[in-house]
C-alpha positions as CSV (number, residue, x, y, z in Angstrom):
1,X,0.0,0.0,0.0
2,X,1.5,3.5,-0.9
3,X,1.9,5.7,1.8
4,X,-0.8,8.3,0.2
5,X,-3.4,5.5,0.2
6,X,-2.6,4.8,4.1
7,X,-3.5,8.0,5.0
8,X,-6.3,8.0,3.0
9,X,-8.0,5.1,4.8
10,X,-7.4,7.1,8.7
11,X,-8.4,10.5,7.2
12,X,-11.4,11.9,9.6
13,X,-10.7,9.0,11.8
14,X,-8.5,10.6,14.5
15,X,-11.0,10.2,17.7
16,X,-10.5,6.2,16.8
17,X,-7.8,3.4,18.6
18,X,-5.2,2.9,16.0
19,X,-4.4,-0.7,16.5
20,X,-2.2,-3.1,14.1
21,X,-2.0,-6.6,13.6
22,X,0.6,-9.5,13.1
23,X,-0.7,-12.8,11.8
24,X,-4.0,-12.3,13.9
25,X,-2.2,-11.2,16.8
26,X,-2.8,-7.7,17.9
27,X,-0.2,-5.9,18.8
28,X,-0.2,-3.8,22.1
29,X,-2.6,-0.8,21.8
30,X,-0.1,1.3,23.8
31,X,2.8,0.8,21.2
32,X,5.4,3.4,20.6
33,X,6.1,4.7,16.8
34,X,9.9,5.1,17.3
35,X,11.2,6.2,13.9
36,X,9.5,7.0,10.6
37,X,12.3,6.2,7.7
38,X,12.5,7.2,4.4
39,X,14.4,4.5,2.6
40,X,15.6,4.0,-1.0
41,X,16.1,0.9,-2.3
42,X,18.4,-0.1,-5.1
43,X,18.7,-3.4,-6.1
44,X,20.1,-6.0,-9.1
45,X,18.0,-9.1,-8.6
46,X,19.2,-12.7,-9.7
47,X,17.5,-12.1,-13.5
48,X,20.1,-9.3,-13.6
49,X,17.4,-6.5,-13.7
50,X,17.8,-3.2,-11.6
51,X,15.1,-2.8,-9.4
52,X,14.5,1.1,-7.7
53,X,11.5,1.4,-5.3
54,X,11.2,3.8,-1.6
55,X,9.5,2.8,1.4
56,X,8.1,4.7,4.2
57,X,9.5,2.8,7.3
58,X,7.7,3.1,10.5
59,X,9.1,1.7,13.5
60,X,6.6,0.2,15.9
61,X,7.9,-0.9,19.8
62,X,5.6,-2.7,22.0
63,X,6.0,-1.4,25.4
64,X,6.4,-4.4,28.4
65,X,3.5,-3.5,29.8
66,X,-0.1,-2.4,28.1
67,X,-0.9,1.1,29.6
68,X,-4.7,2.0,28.5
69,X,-3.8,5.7,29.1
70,X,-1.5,5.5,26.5
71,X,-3.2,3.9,24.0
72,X,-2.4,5.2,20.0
73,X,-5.0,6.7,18.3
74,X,-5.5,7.6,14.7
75,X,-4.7,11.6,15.0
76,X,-1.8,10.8,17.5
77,X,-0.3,8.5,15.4
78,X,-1.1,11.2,12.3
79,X,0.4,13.7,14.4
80,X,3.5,12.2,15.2
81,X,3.6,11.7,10.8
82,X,2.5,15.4,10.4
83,X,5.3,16.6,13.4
84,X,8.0,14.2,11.1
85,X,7.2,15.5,7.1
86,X,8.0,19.1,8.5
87,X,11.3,17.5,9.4
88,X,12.0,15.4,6.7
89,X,9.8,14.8,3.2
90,X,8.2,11.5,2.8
91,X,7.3,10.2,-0.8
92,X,3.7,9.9,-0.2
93,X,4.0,7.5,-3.6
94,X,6.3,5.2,-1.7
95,X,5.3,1.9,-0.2
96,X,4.5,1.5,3.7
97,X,6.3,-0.7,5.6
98,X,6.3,-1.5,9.4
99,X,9.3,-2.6,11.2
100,X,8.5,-4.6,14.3
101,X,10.1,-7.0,16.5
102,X,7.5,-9.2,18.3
103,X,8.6,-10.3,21.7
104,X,11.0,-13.7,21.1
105,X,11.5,-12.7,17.6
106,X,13.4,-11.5,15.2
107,X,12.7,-7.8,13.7
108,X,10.2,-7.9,10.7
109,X,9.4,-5.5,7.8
110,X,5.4,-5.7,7.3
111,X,3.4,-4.5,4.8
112,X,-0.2,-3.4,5.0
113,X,-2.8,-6.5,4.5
114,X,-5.9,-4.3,4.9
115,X,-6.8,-1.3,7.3
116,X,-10.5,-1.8,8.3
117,X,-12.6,1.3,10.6
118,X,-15.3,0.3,12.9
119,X,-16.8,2.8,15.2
120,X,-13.9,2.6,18.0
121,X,-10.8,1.6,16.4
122,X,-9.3,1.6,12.7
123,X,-7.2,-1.9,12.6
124,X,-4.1,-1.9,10.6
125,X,-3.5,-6.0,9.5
126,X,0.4,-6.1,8.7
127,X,1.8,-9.3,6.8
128,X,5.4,-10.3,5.7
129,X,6.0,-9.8,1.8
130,X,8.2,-12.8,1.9
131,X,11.1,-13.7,0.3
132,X,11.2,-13.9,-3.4
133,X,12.6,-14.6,-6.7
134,X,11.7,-11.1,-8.7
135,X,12.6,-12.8,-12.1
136,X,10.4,-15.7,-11.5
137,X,7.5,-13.8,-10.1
138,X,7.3,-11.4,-13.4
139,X,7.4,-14.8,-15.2
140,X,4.6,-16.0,-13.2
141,X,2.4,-12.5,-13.6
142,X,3.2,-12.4,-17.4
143,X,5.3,-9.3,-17.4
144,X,6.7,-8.8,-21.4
145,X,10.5,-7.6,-19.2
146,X,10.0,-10.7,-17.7
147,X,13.9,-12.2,-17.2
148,X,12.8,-15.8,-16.1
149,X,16.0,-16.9,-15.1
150,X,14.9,-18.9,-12.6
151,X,12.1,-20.7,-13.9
152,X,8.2,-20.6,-13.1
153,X,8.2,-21.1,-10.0
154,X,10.4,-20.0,-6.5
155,X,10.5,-23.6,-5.3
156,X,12.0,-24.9,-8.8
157,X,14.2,-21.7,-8.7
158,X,15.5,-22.5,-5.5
159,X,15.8,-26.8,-6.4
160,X,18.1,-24.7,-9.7
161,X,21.7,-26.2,-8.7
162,X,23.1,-24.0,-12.1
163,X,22.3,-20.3,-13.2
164,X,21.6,-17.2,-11.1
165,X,19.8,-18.8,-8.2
166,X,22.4,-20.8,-6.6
């Protein structure tokens, strides 16, 4: 989801609980927004194709403890965004990602599944993008730049003993 998109779905929503989810798991409604990032990415995937892209990174750190009185809402949570672009631009065209580190595990980058409004809270739904094999995923989608060096599918691409997915 592109960052401008995001904002659309919590626009006129500031009175409401901004709460996120992991895999059905919600995440403590008292988290902490840490860090908003602006990264560019610049890549060469294993086709041999240059890949540019920028994210919007927003940090997320779930306190020990839930504390009710703290609890994020939509216009907090915009505010601390609003408070951060006069600082630093964001490319309201770039993809959203979280970056969270569930207790016991390692540090995840999440991408928006779905944001959904009720009449008390807006819930974010964050899943992993997963690791993948670009070349072989254009193949799949039918993409006419398609560079299937890997094959049709990630699993053969990673069975490939020869060729750019060693």
């Amino acid at each position: 989801m592109r960052l401008r998109e995001f904002i659309e779905h919590l626009d006129g929503k500031d009175g409401l609980d901004l709460e996120f989810t992991v895999s059905g798991r919600r995440i403590s409604g008292s988290y902490h927004i840490t860090e908003i990032k602006s990264a560019r990415i610049e890549s060469v995937d294993c086709g041999g194709t240059r890949n540019r892209w920028t994210e919007v990174v927003f940090q997320l750190l779930e306190p020990g403890q839930d504390d009710p009185s703290r609890r994020m809402t939509v216009g907090r949570a915009r505010k601390i965004y609003d408070d951060a672009s006069r600082i630093q631009a964001f490319d309201r065209d770039a993809e959203v990602v979280f970056e969270y580190e569930p207790e016991g595990a390692p540090t995840a980058l999440l991408r928006v599944g779905s944001v959904a409004a009720g009449q008390e809270r807006a819930v974010v739904s964050l899943e992993s993008n997963g690791t993948q094999c670009k070349p072989a995923t254009r193949s799949a989608a039918g993409s006419a730049t398609a560079s299937a060096c890997c094959g049709p599918s990630v699993a053969e691409a990673r069975a490939e003993s020869s060729g750019c997915c060693r």
